[in-house]
C-alpha positions as CSV (number, residue, x, y, z in Angstrom):
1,X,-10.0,7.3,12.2
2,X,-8.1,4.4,11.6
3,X,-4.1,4.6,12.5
4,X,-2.6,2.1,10.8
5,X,1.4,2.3,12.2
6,X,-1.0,1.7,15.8
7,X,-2.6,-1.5,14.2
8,X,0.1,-3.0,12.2
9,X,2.4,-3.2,15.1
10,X,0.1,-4.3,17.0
11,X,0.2,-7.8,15.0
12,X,3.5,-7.6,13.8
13,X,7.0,-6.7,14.6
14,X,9.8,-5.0,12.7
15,X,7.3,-4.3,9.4
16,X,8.6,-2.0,6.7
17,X,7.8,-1.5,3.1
18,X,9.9,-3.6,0.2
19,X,10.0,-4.0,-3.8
20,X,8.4,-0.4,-4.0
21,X,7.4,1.2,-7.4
22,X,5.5,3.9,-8.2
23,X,3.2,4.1,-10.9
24,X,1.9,7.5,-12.8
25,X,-1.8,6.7,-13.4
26,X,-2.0,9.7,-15.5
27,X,-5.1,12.4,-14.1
28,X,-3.3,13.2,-10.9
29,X,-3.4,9.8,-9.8
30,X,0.0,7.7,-9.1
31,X,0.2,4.3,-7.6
32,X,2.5,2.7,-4.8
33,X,2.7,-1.0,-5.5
34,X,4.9,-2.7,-2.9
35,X,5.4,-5.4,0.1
36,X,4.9,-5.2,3.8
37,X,7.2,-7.8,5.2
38,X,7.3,-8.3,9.4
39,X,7.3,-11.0,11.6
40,X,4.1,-12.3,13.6
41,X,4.2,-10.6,16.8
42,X,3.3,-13.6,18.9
43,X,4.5,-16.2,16.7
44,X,7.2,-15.0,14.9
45,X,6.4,-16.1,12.1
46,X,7.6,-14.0,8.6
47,X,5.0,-12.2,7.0
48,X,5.1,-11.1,3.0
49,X,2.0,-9.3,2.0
50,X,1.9,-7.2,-1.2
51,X,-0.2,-4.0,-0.7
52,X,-0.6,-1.2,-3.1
53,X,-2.1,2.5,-2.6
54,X,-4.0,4.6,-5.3
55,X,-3.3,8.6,-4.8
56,X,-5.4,11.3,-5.8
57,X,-4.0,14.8,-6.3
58,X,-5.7,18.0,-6.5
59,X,-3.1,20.9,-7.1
60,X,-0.6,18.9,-6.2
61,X,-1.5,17.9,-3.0
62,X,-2.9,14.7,-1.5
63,X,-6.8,14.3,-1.6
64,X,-7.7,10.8,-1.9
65,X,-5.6,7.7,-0.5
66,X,-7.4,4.2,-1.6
67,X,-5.8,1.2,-0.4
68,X,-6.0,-2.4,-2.2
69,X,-4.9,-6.0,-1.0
70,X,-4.5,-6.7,-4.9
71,X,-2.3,-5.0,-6.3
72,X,-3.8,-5.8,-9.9
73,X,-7.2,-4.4,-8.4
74,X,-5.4,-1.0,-7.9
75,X,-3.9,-0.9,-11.2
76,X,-7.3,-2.0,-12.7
77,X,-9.1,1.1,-10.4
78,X,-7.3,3.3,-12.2
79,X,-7.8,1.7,-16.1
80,X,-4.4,0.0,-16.4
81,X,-3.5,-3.5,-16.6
82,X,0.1,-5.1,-15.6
């Protein structure tokens, strides 16, 4: 199973979430566009990557987490355009 605090940190330092918005997809589906900014564990160097997440519901709980490096690919995934 992937654990992706474990991995993130393990390339970069002091990483958090930024510029988040939530999206309702409609179906039970909502989508979390936002930024992971950090710096480069070795180098130090700032990092700025935008991320977004696609959620699946089922009675009103969590079933399906998608993740895209586009965020216009997650908005497309679920039929809407930005």
């Amino acid at each position: 199973m992937w654990d992706h605090k474990t991995d993130l940190e393990a390339v970069w330092v002091g990483w958090h979430p930024e510029d988040s918005r939530f999206v309702d997809a409609g179906g039970e589906r909502v989508v979390w566009l936002y930024r992971i900014v950090g710096q480069g564990k070795g180098s130090g160097v700032p990092v700025s990557q935008p991320f977004a997440i696609v959620w699946t519901l089922r009675d009103r709980l969590i079933w399906r987490v998608q993740g895209h490096q586009e965020q216009h690919q997650a908005l497309k995934a679920v039929g809407l355009e930005e």
